[in-house]
N, C-alpha and C positions, 0 to 999 in steps of 0.2 A: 416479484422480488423488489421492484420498484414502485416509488410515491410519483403520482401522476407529475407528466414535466411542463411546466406555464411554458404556453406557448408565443412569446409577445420577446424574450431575449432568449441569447445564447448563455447557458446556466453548466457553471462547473461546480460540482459537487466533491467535496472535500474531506473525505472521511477520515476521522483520526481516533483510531482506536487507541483506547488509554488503560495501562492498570500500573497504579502506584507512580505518577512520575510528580508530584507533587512540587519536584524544584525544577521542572521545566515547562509543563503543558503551560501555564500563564503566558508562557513567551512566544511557544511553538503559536497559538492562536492569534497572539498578536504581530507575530510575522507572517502568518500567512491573512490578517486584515489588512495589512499596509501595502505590501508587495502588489505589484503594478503588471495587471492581466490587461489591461486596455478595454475594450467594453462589455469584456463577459463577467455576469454577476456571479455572484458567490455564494454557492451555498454550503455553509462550514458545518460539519455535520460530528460534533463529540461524541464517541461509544464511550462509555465510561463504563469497562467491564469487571465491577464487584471492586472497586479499588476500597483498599481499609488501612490507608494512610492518609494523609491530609490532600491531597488529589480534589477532592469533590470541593473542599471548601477552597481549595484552588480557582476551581472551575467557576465556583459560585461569586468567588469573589472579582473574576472577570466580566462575568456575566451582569454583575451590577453597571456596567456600561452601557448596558441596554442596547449591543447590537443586532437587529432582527437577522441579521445573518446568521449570527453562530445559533445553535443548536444543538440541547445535549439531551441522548436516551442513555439510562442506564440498564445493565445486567445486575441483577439481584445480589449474585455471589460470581464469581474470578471461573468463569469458562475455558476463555483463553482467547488467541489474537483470532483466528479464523472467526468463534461466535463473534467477537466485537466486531467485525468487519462485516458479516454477515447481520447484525444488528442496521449498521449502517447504511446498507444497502437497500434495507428495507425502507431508509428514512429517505432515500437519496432522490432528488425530484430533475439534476441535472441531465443537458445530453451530454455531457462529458464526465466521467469520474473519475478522481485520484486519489491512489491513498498514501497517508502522509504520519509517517511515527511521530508519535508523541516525547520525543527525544529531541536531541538539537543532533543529530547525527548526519541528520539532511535538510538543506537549505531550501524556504520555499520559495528563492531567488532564481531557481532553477525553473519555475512555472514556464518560463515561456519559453524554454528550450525541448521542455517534453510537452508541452502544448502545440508549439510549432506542425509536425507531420501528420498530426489529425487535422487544425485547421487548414491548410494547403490541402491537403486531400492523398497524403500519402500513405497514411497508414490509420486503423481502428483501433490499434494498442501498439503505445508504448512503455518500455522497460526503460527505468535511468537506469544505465551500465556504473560500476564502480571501476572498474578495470580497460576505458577506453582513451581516459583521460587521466588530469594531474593527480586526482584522488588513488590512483592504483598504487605509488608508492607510499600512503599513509594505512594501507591495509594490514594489520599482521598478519605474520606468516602463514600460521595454521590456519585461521580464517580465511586467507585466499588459499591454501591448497585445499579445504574444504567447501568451499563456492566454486571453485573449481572441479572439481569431482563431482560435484551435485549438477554441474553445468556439462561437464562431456558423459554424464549418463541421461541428460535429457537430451541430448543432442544426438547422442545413437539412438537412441529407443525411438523417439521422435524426426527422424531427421533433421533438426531446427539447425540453427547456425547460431547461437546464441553467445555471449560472452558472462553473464549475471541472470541465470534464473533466480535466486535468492533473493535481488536488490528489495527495498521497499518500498523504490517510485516506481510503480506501475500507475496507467493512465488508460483509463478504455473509453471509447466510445462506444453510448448507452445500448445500442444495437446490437454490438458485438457480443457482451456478456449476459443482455437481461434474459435468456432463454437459457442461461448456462445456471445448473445446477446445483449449488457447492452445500458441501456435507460437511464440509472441515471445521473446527474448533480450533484449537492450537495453532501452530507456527507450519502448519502442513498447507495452509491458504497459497501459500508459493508455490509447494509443484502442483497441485490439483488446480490452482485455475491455470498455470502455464500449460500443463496436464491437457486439458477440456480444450484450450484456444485452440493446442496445436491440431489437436484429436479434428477438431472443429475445419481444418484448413485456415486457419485465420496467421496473417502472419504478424507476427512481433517484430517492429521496429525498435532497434536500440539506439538513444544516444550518451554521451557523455555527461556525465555529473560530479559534484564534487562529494567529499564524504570529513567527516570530520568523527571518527570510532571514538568509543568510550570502552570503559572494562567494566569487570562484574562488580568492581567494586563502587563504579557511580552509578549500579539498577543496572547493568547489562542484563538482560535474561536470557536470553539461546543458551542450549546446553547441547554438548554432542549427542546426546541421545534424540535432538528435535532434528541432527543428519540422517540419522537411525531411519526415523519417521518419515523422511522426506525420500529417501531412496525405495524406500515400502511403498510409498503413494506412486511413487512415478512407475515403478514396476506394473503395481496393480492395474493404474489405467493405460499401460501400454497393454498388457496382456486381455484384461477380461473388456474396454471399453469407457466410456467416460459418462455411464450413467450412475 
């Protein structure tokens, strides 16, 4: 699943799966170059899956920077977020991985708070929670009672104690996940690898993060039917197994 990891520094890998965000990926890349990890290197890793909006000449035209950190593979035609993630992973040469939306929805100011309990030694993954800090009350409604219900049916099926299975700061270290599986395509990458962790005995640390939501009308994409999806996966691999 993984690109061999240079063995000489501490390497965060930074995937940010993209389709169509053309008025933000520019910025999302240039804040997660600036943002202040202290001495682990960076490795920025763009899935650019089948975008056919102006996105790519986005990308490109960041890219003329010539920073050898970032890094862009593309999907031929629009899979979905699970394939671009799984694209990414393949590219991903860090001991540490995080993924990070191509939205401004989450701040890469956060690094060093979901980086913290891996480096100390507390935990191999962690989940940015939406709902443990100031960000819980910028959530709308539906949206948290739907993250919510998608979180106390992982939390029964699984035992977990979870607050945000859904978030889209997840942060693994590379041992944790590189022998784990994943099948997903879509927006179903959320409970199939929470899915596999838990299956796995691994336990997820959550902290607090902030969130700044957008609607459908500035490129939202979730739809309730990706709930549909997401309650199917977590069923499945509670019942038959997480191969």
């Amino acid at each position: 699943m993984f690109a061999h990891t240079p063995a000489d520094a501490l390497t965060l890998s930074i995937i940010v799966p993209v389709y169509n965000e053309a008025q933000t990926i520019a910025e999302v890349i240039d804040r997660i170059c600036v943002v202040d990890i202290g001495d682990i290197r960076k490795d920025i890793i763009i899935a650019n899956d089948g975008s056919n909006d102006a996105t790519s000449g986005a990308i490109e035209s960041r890219r003329r920077r010539r920073d050898p950190r970032v890094r862009v593979f593309d999907n031929p035609i629009n899979l979905g977020e699970g394939a671009a993630i799984r694209l990414g992973l393949r590219h991903a040469t860090g001991d540490i991985v995080l993924i990070q939306d191509a939205d401004l929805e989450l701040d890469p100011r956060e690094y060093t708070g979901l980086l913290a309990p891996i480096l100390d030694g507390r935990a191999d993954v962690v989940y940015g929670s939406r709902f443990l800090g100031v960000a819980r009350g910028r959530v709308k409604r539906r949206t948290r009672l739907a993250n919510h219900l998608l979180t106390w049916v992982t939390n029964v099926l699984y035992g977990s104690r979870l607050t945000d299975m859904e978030t889209g700061y997840k942060v693994f270290r590379r041992r944790a996940i590189e022998d784990i599986r994943l099948r997903c395509v879509g927006f179903d990458f959320e409970p199939e690898i929470t899915a596999k962790l838990l299956l796995a005995g691994t336990r997820i640390h959550e902290v607090p993060i902030g969130y700044h939501p957008r609607h459908v009308d500035e490129g939202k994409k979730i739809r309730w039917i990706d709930g549909v999806d997401a309650l199917y996966v977590l069923i499945k691999y509670r019942c038959f197994g997480g191969s």
